[in-house]
C-alpha positions as CSV (number, residue, x, y, z in Angstrom):
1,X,-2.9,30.4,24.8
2,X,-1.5,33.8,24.3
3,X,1.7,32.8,23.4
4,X,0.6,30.7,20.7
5,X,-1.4,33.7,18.7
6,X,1.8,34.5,16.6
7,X,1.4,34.3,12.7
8,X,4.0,33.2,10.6
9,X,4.5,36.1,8.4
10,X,7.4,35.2,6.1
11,X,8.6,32.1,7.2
12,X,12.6,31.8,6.5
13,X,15.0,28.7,6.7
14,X,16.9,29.7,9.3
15,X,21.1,28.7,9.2
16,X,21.2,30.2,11.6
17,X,24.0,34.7,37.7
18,X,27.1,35.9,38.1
19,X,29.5,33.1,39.6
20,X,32.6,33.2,40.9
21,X,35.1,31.9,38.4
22,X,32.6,33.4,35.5
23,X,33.9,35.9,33.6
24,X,32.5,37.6,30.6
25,X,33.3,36.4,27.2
26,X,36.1,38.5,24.9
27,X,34.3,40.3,22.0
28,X,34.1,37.9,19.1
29,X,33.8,38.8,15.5
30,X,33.2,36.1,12.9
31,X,35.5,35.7,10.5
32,X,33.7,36.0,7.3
33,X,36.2,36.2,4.4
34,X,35.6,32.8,2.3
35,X,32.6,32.0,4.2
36,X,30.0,30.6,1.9
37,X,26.2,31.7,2.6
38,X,24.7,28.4,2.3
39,X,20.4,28.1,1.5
40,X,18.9,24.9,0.9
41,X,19.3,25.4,-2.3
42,X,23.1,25.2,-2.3
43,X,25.7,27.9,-2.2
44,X,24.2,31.4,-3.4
45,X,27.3,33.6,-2.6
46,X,30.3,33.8,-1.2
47,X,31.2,35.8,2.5
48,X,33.4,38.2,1.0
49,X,32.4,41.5,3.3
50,X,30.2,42.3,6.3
51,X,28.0,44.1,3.9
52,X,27.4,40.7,2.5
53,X,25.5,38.6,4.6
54,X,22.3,40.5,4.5
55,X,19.5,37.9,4.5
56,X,17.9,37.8,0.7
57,X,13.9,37.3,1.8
58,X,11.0,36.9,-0.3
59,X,8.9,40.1,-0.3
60,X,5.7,40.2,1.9
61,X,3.6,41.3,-1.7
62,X,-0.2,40.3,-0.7
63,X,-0.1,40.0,3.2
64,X,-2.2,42.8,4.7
65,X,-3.8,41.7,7.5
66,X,-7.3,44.0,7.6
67,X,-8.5,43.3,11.1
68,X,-5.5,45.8,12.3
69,X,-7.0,49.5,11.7
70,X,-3.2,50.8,12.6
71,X,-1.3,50.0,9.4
72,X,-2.4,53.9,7.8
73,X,-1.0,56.0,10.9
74,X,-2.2,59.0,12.1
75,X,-0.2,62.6,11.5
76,X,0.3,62.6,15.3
77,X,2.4,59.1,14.8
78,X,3.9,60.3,11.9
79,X,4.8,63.6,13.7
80,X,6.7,61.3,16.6
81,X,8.4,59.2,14.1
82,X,9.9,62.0,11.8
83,X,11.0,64.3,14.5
84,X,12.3,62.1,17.0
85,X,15.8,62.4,18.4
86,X,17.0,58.7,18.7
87,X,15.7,55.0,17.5
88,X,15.8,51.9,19.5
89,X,15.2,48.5,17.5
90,X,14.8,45.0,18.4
91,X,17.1,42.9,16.9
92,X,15.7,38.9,17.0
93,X,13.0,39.0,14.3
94,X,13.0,42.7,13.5
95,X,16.9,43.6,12.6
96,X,17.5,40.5,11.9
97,X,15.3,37.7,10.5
98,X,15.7,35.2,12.9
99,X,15.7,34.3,16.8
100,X,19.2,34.2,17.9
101,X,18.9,32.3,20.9
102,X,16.5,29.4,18.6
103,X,19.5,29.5,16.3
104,X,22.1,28.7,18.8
105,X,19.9,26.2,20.1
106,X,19.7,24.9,16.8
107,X,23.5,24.6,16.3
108,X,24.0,23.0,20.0
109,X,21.0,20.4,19.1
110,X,18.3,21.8,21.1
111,X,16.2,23.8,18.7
112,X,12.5,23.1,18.9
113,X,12.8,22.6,22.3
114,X,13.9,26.3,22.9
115,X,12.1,28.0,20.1
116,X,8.8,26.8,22.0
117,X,10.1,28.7,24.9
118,X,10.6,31.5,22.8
119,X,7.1,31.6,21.6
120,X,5.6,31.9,24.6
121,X,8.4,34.5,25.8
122,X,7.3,36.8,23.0
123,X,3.7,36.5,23.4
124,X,3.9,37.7,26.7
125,X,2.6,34.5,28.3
126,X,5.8,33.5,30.4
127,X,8.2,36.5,32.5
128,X,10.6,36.9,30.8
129,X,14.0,36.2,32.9
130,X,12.1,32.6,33.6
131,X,12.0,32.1,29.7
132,X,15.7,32.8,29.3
133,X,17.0,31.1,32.0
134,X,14.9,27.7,30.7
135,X,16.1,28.1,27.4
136,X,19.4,28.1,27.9
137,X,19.5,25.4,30.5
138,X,18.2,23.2,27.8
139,X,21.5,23.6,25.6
140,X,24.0,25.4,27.8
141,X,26.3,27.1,25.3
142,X,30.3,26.1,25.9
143,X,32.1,29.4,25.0
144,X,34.1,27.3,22.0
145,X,30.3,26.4,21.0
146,X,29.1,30.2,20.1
147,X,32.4,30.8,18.7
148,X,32.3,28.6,16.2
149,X,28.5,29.7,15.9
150,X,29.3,33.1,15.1
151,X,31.8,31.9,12.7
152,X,29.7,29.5,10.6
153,X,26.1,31.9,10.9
154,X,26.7,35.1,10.5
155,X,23.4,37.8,11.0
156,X,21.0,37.6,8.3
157,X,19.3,41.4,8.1
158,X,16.1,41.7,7.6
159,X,14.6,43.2,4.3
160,X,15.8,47.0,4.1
161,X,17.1,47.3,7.4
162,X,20.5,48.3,6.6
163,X,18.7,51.7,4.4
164,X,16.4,52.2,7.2
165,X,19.7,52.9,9.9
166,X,21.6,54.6,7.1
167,X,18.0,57.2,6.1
168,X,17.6,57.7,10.2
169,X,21.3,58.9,10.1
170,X,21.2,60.9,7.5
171,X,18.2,62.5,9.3
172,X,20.7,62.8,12.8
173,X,19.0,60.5,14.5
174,X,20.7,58.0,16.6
175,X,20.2,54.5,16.4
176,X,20.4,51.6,19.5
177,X,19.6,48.4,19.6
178,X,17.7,46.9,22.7
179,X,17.7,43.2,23.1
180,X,17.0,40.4,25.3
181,X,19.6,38.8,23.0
182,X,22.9,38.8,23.9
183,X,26.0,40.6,23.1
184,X,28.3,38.1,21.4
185,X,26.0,37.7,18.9
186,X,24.4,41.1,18.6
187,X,28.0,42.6,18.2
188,X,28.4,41.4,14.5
189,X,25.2,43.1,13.5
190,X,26.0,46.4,14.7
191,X,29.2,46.3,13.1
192,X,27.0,45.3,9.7
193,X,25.2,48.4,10.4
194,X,27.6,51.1,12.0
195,X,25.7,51.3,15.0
196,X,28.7,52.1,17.6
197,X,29.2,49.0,20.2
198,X,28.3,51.2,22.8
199,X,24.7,52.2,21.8
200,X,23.9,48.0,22.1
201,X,21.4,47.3,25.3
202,X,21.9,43.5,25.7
203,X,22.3,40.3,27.6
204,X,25.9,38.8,28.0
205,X,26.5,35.3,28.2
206,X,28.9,33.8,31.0
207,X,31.5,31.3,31.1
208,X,33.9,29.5,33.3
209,X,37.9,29.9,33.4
210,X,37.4,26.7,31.2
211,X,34.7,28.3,28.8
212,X,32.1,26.1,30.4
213,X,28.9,27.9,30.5
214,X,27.8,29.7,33.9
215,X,24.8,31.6,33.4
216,X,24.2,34.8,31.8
217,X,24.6,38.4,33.2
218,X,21.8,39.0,35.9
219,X,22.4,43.1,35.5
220,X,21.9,43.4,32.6
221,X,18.6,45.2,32.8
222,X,17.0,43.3,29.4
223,X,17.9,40.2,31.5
224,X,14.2,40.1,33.0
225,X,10.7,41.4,32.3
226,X,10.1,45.0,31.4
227,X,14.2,45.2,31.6
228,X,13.6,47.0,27.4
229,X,11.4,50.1,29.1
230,X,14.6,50.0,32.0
231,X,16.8,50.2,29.2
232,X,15.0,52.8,26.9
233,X,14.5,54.9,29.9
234,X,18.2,54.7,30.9
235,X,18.9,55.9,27.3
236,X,16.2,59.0,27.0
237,X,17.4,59.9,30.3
238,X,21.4,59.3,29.7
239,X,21.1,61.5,26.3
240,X,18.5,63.6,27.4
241,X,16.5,63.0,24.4
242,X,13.5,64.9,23.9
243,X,11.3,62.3,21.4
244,X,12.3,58.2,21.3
245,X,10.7,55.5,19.0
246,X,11.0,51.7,20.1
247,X,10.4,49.4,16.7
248,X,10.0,45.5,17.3
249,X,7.9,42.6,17.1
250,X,7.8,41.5,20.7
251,X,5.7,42.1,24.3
252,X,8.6,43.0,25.3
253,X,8.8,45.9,22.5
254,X,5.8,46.9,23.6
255,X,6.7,47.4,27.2
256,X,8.9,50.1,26.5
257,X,6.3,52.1,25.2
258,X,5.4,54.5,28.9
259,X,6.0,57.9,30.2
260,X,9.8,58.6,30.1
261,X,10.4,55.7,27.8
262,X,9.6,55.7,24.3
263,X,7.0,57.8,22.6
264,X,6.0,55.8,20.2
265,X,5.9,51.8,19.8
266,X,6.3,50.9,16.2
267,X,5.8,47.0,15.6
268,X,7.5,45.7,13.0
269,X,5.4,42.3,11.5
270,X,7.2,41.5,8.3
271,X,9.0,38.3,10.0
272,X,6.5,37.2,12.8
273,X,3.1,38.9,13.2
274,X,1.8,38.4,17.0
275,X,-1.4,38.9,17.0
276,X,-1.8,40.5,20.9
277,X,1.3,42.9,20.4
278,X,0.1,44.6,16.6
279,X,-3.2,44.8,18.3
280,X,-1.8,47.1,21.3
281,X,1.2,49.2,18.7
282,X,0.7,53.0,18.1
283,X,1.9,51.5,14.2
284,X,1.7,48.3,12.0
285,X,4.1,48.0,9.9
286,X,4.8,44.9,7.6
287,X,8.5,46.3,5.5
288,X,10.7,49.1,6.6
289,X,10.6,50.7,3.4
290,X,7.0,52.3,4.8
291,X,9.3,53.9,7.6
292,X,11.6,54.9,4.8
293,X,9.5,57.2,2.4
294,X,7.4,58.5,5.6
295,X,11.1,59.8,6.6
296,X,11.0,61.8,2.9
């Protein structure tokens, strides 16, 4: 099955319909001071800044999977990619190191249920609005549940994505991320970042009057399939930007990748490596820090 051709890169242990009456829920922040970052090792550090809870992740070293011929690009690519105006990321799996949605599941008690969903929304296999909509029936989040899941898991960053936003602005280019993820959790990591609140493309989570869980946001356009190339094109067209770059791991990613989206698809597989998106990506790449230098 297509959704089932996904290789487990670098695995890590993860801590991590509008209705009337709904109403979105207030920005939420966790509070990290005196948070410990907890492995399964034990206690490693202590939450003392945002800056902090970057996820520590074993290097990729010896994984270089040769039956891809686009991990050396081509100057063309590399043209695109240094002199593009703005750069939209994924977050689940790319900015950060985990799923976010398979982590709240986790926390609520439905975890292997939903991350199977999730597999076969990222390959492709399943539309994508039908994926999120069964996933969260399975565990339907109470808004005191992803509070308290924002304050006991905050984002773990992926390897080098904090210097890969901070080299892109040095280079003026601006930075977005595009998400079929949703807000409340997303917010946190931008804020990591200092990618302004504004510049997040996402999905927004619903609740009653009584914080009882209602749905998610219908309009939001990364709230069904090909809703990313919707979203990049809304951007290009918004800013009037002259060269985009999409960079994630997903079909979805890949989508956005079409006349008066993005230029240039980058896929990112140095937390899951699916097989049928790398295949189809204008570049492979397995750390950030290759983005980096070509940015030199």
């Amino acid at each position: 099955m297509e959704g089932l051709l996904s290789i487990k890169v670098n695995h890590v242990q993860s801590f991590s319909v509008n209705q009337q009456n709904s109403k979105l829920v207030p920005e939420l922040t966790p509070r990290f001071a005196r948070k410990a970052f907890i492995s399964p090792f034990g206690v490693l550090r202590s939450q003392k800044s945002l800056s902090s809870v970057a996820a520590s992740v074993q290097p990729l070293g010896a994984v270089t999977p040769d039956r891809f011929d686009n991990m050396l690009p081509s100057k063309d690519v590399l043209d695109v990619w240094s002199s593009s105006d703005a750069v939209c990321f994924d977050v689940d799996s790319t900015v950060c190191v985990d799923e976010g949605i398979d982590e709240l599941a986790e926390f609520c008690g439905a975890g292997q249920a939903v991350a199977d969903w999730t597999a076969r929304a990222m390959g492709g296999s399943v539309p994508f609005e039908e994926a999120l909509a069964a996933r969260l029936s399975l565990f339907s989040p109470s808004l005191s549940q992803v509070q308290d899941f924002l304050d006991k898991r905050p984002p773990r960053l992926s390897p080098g994505i904090d210097q890969l936003v901070k080299k892109l602005k040095e280079k003026n280019k601006a930075v977005f991320l595009v998400s079929g993820g949703f807000r409340q959790m997303i917010n946190p990591v931008a804020t990591i970042l200092g990618i302004p609140l504004e510049n997040i493309y996402a999905n927004q989570l619903l609740f009653t009057s009584s914080g009882e869980f209602s749905g998610f946001d219908e309009n939001e356009p990364t709230s069904r399939s090909g809703g990313k190339a919707t979203a990049v094109r809304q951007i290009r067209k918004a800013k009037g930007y002259k060269s985009l770059v999409m960079i994630g791991d997903g079909a979805t990613d890949l989508e956005a990748r079409q006349p008066g989206g993005a230029d240039l698809f980058i896929c990112y597989g140095g937390i899951q490596l699916r097989q049928n998106v790398a295949a189809k990506a204008d570049w492979l790449v397995l750390n950030f820090e290759d983005l980096i230098s070509s940015l030199d």
